[in-house]
Each structure stands twice: as C-alpha cells, then as structure tokens.
VEXNU-105252 format. One line per 4 residues: number of its first residue (from 1); their letters; for each residue x, y, z of C-alpha. Coordinates in steps of 0.25 Angstrom, whole numbers, plus 2048, in hexadecimal, padded with zeros to 3 digits. Each point is the difference from the previous one (the first is absolute). Example, Ala and Ser with C-alpha at 12.3 -4.5 7.8 and 13.67 -1.06 7.14 Angstrom:
<recs>
1 = AS = 831 7EE 81F  806 80E 7FE
</recs>
This chain:
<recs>
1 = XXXX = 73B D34 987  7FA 80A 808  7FA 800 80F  7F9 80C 7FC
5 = XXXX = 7F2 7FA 7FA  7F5 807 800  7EF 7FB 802  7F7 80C 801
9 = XXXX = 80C 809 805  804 7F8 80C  80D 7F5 7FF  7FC 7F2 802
13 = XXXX = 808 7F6 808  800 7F6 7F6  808 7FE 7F3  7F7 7FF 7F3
17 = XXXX = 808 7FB 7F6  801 804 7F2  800 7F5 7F7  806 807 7F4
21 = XXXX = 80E 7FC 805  7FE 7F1 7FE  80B 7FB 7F7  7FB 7F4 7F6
25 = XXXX = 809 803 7F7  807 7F1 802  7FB 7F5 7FA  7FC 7F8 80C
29 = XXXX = 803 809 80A  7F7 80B 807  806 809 809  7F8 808 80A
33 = XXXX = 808 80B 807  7FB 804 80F  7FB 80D 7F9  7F5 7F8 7F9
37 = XXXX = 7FB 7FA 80C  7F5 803 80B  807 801 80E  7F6 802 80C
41 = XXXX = 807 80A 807  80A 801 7F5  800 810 800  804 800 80F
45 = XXXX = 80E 802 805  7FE 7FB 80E  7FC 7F2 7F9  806 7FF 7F3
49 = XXXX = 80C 808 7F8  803 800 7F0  80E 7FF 7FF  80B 7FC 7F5
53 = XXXX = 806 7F4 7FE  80E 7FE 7FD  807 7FE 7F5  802 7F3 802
57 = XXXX = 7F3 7FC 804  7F9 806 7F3  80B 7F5 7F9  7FA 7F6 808
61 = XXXX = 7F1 803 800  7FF 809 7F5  7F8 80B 807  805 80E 804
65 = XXXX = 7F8 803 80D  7FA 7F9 80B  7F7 804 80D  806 7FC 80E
69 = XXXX = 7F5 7FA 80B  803 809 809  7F6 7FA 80B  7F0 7FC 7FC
73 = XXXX = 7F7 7F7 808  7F6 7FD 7F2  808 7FE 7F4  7F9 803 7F3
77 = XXXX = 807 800 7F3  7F8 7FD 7F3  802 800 7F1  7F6 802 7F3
81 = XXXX = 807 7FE 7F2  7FA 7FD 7F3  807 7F4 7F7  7FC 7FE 7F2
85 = XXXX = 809 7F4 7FD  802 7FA 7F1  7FF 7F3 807  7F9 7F7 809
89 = XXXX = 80B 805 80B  800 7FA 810  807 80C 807  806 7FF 810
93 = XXXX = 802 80B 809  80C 804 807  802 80B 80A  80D 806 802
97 = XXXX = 804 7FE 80F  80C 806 809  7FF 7FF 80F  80B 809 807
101 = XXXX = 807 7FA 80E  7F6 808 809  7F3 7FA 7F8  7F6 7FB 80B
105 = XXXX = 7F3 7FB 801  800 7F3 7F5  801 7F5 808  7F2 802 803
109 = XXXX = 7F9 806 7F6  7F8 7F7 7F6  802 808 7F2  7F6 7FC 7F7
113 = XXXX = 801 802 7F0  7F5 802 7F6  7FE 801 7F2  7F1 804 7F9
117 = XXXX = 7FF 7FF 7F1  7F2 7FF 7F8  7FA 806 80E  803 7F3 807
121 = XXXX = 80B 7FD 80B  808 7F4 7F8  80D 7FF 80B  7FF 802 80F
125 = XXXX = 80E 7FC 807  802 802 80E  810 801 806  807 804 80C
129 = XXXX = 80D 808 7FA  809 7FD 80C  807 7F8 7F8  804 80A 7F6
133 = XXXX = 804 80B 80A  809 7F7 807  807 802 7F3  804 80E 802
137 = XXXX = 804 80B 7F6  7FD 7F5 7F3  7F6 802 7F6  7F5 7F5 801
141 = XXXX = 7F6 7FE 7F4  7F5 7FC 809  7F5 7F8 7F7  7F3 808 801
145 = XXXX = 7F8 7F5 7F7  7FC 7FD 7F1  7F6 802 7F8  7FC 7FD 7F0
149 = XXXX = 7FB 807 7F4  7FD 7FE 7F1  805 804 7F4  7FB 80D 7FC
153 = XXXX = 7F8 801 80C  801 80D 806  7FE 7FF 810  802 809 80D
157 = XXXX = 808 7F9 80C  800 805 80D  80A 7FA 80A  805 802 80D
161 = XXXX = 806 7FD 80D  7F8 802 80D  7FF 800 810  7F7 806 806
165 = XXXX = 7FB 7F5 80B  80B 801 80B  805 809 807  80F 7FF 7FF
169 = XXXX = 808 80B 7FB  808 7FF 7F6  80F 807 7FA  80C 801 7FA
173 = XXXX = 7FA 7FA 7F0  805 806 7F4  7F7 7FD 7F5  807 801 7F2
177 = XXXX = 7F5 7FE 7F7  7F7 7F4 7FA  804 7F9 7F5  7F6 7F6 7F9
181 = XXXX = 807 7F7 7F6  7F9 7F5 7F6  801 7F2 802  808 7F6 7F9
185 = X = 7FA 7F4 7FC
</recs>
C-alpha cells in the first residue's frame, strides 16, 4: 500500500481502496484487508499510519497489515464488495480491532455501523467501543451488522463504520481488516 496516490496530479488525504485484494477464496469466509477499504483521511500520516502486523497477529486474524488511528475527530471507514453466492447465504460483519494502551477518546464517542446492499441501508447499529479499549493490546471482532442474499444473486455491499457527529477525538486503534463470514442455521 502506497501513501503515494495520485487525483489529477495532487495526492489525496484519503485512502481509496482497491478492491482486487479481497480474498473469497474460503468457503464462508471473506476477508477484506485495510488495503481494500476507503479510509477518510487514510493517505495522511499525521491521522492515520499503514503498518505490519506481527507474525503472531497474522496467525490470529489472518491479515498481514493494518492502519494505526493515529488521532481523527470524524472517522469514516467504508467497504464495497461483490458476492455471487451458490446459496441463499445470511453473511455478519466483523471488523478486526486492536486498541493500544495510550487509545483515547471512546468512552464517548457513539460508533455507528452500517451496511447497504440492493441500494438500501439493511443494518444501522450504534455503540460506544469503551468497552473494547478497556481491553487493551487484544484483538476484538467487533460486529458491524448482517445482511442476506440469494442463490445466485449477484449484489453490491457497501458497509462501514462511522462518526462524524461529535467532536471527540479519537486514537490509539489498529484496525486489522473486515471479515464477513456466513451464517449457520
């Protein structure tokens, strides 16, 4: 991943992802690396830096990279993926969360989580995330929502996780990835 993009010769300060590196290779699990995701103010060093995980966390969560919140007063972080399943399939989102010792800002900052498929907005979840930082240093799959589709249906999902109403500032998260895995039963 590169903090070099380029729009019309200037470099943004938000990271566009690039959606060919979407693995769906497993059956019932889609993983989406931080590479294939939109980050406002992603492609800026003073709010938000790529970095690699470990070793051990790639065993744990299966991704290779991550972007550390550095400090962001709006947090905007969206997803756009194409499923074709070979079966009616429910999915569930998860993102993959770290909060390091020095994270700040959560206790009061309503996150809200939305998912869009067929055009419309089918889950909106709201949470504080306090209770996940107080848990430092582990990795969280926080749920970001659900969402269905039919067999042989192709259909575009967007996702994301936003807020953009306070005016808390906010550090000190790792985010590892998304993974959206299908529904048993």
């Amino acid at each position: 991943m590169t903090h070099e993009q380029r729009e019309g010769g200037y470099s943004s300060p938000h990271w566009k992802g690039d959606g060919s590196t979407v693995d769906q290779s497993f059956s019932g699990l889609i993983k989406v690396p931080v590479k294939a995701l939109d980050i406002t103010w992603g492609n800026d060093n003073r709010f938000w830096q790529q970095i690699d995980l470990t070793d051990h966390d790639t065993q744990e969560i299966g991704f290779k990279e991550g972007m550390l919140l550095l400090q962001v007063n709006w947090i905007e972080v969206k997803g756009n993926l194409n499923i074709t399943p070979t079966e009616d399939t429910k999915y569930e989102i998860y993102y993959m969360v770290k909060f390091r010792v020095d994270a700040f800002g959560w206790h009061s900052a309503p996150i809200k989580f939305k998912v869009r498929h067929k055009g419309e907005e089918t889950h909106s979840n709201i949470m504080i995330l306090e209770s996940y930082r107080e848990k430092h240093d582990v990795w969280h799959e926080i749920p970001g929502g659900e969402f269905s589709v039919a067999s042989k249906d192709p259909v575009n999902v967007e996702f994301g996780i936003f807020e953009v109403d306070s005016d808390w500032w906010k550090g000190g998260m790792v985010l590892g990835g998304v993974k959206i895995k299908a529904k048993s039963g």
